[in-house]
Each structure stands twice: as C-alpha cells, then as structure tokens.
N, C-alpha and C positions, 0 to 999 in steps of 0.2 A: 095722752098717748106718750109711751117711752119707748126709748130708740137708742140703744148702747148708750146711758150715759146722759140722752139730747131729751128733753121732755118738749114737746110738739104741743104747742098750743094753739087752736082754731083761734083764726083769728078774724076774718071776712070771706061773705060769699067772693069768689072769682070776679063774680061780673058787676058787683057793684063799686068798683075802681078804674076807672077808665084810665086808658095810657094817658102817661108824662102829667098824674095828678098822686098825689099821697094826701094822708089823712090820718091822724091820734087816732089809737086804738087802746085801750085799756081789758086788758085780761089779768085775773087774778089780782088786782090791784099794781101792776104793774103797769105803764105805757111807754107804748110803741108808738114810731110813726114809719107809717109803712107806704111804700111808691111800689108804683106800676111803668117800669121804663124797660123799653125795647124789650115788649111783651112780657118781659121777664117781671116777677113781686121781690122789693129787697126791704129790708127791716132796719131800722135805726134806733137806738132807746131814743126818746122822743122828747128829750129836756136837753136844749142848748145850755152848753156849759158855762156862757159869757153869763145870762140874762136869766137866765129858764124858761126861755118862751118855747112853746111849743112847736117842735120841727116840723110838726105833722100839718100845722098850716102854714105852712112855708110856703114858696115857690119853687118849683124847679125849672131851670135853663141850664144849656147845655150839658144836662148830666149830672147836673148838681143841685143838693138842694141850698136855698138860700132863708135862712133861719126871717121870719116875718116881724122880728122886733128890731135887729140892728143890722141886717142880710149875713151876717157871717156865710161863709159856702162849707159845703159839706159832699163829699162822695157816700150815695147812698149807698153806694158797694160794701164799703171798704170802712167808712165812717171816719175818714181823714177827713180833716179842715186843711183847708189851701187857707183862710183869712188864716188861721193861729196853728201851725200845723202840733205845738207842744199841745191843743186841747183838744182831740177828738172823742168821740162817741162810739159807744160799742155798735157792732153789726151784728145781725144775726139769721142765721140760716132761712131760706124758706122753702115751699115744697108746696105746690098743689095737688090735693086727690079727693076725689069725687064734688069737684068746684067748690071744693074749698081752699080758703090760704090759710098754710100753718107757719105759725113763728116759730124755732127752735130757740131752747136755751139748755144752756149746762145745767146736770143735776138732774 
C-alpha cells in the first residue's frame, strides 16, 4: 500500500502482540522490531547499532527497549538511545486497519 510518498507494509495481526512485548519482523527482506506499549504499535529498524543483535528480542521497561545482547536502551518512539544518544535507530510510522499492523517507510 502507498500513501503520499509512505509505502505501508503489513506487518502483524493486531492481537498477536500482547502489551509491553515486541518481536523481529522481517517484511520484504527488511527487519523491524516492533512493540506494543500503552496500547499504541511503534516500529524500530531492528539491528542494534553497538552489536547487531536483534531489538526485537529485547526487553522492555519503563518505556524503553533494552537491546538483549549488551542492554543498550532505546525509545521505541522516537528510536533515541539514552546509553549512546550519537547512535540511534530509525522509527517508523505505524497504523492499524482492519487488525492489522502496518510499518510505514519512505518511498
């Protein structure tokens, strides 16, 4: 699906992400790690830029996720690091319709 510009790509049913858990997702040979916090879905590219471990099995506390190879933190919003605030990760849009979660990207 395109959307001025945003190509929307299905990413997971709605309900198979339970609040304050995220999880890799790989669409189009790209991956994502995608959270479910304060009802809302938020998207992060899904390679920690220390290690490359995968964000998407991370943890999350307080709002953050915490990368599961060396904990780096990370704001699934916003995709700032509070550990290295010069290495964040991109964010990107998301949207539910008709119980599905879509990832936005540029292009």
């Amino acid at each position: 699906m395109d959307d001025g510009g945003t190509r929307w790509l299905d990413a997971a049913e709605e309900s198979s992400l339970p609040e304050g858990k995220g999880r890799s997702v790989e669409i189009g040979g790209r991956r994502f790690a995608l959270f479910r916090l304060g009802g809302k879905f938020h998207a992060i590219d899904d390679t920690c830029p220390h290690r490359g471990a995968p964000l998407g099995a991370g943890w999350v506390e307080n709002g953050e996720v915490f990368c599961p190879m060396h904990g780096w933190a990370f704001d699934p919003t916003t995709g700032s690091c509070s550990t290295r605030p010069d290495r964040p990760v991109k964010s990107h849009p998301t949207k539910v319709e008709g119980g599905r979660v879509w990832i936005g990207v540029a292009g």
